[in-house]
C-alpha positions in Angstrom: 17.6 -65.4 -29.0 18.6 -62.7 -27.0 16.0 -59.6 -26.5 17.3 -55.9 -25.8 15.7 -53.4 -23.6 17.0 -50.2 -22.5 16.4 -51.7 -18.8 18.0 -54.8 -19.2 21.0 -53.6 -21.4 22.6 -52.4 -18.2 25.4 -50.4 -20.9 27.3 -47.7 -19.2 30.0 -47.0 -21.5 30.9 -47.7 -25.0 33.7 -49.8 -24.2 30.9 -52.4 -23.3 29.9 -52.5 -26.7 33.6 -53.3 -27.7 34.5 -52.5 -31.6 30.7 -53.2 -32.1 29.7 -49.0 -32.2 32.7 -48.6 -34.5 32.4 -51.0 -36.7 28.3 -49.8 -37.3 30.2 -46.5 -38.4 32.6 -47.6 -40.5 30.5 -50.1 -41.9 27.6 -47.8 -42.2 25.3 -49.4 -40.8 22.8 -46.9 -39.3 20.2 -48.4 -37.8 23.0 -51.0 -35.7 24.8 -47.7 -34.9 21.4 -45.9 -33.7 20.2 -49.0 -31.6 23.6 -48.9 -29.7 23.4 -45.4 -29.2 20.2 -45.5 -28.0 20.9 -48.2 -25.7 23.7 -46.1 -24.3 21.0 -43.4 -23.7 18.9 -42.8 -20.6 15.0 -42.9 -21.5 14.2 -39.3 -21.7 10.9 -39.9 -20.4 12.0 -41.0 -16.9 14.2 -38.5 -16.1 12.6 -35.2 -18.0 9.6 -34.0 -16.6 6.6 -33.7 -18.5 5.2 -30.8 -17.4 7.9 -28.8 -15.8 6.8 -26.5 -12.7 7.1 -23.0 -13.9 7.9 -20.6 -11.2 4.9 -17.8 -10.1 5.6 -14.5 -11.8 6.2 -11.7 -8.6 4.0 -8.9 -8.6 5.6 -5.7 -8.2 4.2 -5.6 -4.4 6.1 -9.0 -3.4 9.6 -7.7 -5.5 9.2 -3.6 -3.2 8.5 -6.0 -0.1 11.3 -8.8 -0.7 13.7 -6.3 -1.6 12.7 -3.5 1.3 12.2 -0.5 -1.6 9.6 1.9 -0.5 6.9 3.0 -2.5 6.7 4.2 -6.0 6.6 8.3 -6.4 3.2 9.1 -7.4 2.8 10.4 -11.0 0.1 12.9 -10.6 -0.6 15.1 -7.8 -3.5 14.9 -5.7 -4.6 17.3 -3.7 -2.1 16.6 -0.1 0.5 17.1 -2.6 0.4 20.7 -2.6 0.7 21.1 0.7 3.6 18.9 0.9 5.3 20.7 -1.7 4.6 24.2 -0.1 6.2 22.6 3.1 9.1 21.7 0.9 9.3 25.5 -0.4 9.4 26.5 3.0 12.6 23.9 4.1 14.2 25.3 1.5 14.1 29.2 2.0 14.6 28.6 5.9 17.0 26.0 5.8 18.5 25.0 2.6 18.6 22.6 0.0 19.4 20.2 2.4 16.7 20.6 4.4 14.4 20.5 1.0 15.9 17.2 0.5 15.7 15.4 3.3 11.3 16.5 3.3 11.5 15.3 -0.1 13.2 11.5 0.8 10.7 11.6 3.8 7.7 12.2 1.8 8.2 12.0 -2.0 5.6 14.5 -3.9 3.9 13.5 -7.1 6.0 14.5 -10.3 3.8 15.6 -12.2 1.3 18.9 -11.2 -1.6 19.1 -13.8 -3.2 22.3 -13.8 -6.5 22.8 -12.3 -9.8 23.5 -14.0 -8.6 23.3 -17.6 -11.2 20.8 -18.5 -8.1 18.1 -18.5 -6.6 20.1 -21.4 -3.1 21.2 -21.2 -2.3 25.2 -19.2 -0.6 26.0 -22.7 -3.7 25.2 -24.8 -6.3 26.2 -22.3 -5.0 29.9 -21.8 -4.7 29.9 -25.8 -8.3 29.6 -25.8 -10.8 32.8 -26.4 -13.4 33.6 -23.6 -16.5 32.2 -25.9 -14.3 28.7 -26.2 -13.9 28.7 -22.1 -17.2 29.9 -21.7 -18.4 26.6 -23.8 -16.2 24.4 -22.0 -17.5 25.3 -18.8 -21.4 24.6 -20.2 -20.6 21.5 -21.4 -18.6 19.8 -18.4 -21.0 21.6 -15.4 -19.5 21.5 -12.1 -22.9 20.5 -10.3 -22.5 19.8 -6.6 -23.4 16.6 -5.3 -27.3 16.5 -3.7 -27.8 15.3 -0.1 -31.4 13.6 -0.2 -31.0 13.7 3.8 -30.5 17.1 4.1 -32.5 18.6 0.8 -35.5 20.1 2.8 -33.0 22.1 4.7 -30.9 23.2 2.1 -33.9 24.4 -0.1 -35.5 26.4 3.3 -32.3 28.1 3.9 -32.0 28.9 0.2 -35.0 30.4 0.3 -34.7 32.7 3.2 -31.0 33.8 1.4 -32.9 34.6 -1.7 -36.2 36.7 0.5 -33.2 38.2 1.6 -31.4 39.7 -1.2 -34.6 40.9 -2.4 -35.7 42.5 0.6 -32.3 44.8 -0.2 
């Protein structure tokens, strides 16, 4: 009695098997034909790794750095950005639009310039407002100044001697 194993088999070709593999075809027998074949077969569990490393997934950082791109344009403007962009107006009446371009590749502004002190709604519906609606927009979202808890005591003396002041005339 002779026992098969995939390991001891040693089959590298077909033509080992001799009219064996064809004969289990034309014969139809399957399960002769499907030892054969899988004795012809490498053990996929030797050769395939089980858990297959994945690579990281780059963050947009490591892709800017590893390709040398610079920095993305910022989307909404902050408050250096309107200088920039007035030093950018200026280039351009003194110099030309070359000279506008090459401020803007040096220091990209923002692209985007929201309009300020429309309670984060748009110019176009803000100006379409009555006064009694702006007036109400300005109670409920107060622009209170921060308080300095060091310097309180002074700020509430010289408040005081302002207000003696405008009473006095």
């Amino acid at each position: 009695m002779q026992i098969h194993a995939l390991d001891k088999a040693q089959l590298i070709t077909d033509v080992q098997l001799g009219d064996h593999l064809s004969h289990a075809v034309t014969q139809g027998r399957r399960s002769d034909f499907a030892l054969m074949l899988a004795l012809l077969s490498t053990d996929a569990t030797e050769t395939t790794p089980l858990n297959p490393p994945y690579p990281e997934k780059a963050t947009e950082a490591d892709l800017r750095q590893a390709l040398n791109l610079p920095e993305p344009t910022r989307l909404i403007a902050e408050e250096k950005d309107y200088e920039l962009c007035g030093t950018q107006a200026d280039a351009f009446h003194k110099a030309g639009i070359a000279s506008a371009r090459l401020n803007h590749c040096v220091a990209p502004s923002a692209l985007h310039f929201p309009a300020i002190g429309t309670h984060n709604l748009g110019e176009d519906v803000y100006h379409n407002l009555s006064g009694h609606q702006r007036r109400q927009l300005a109670a409920e979202n107060p622009t209170t100044t921060a308080l300095d808890p060091v310097n309180l005591y002074h700020q509430l003396v010289t408040a005081k001697r302002y207000q003696e002041l405008n009473i006095q005339a």
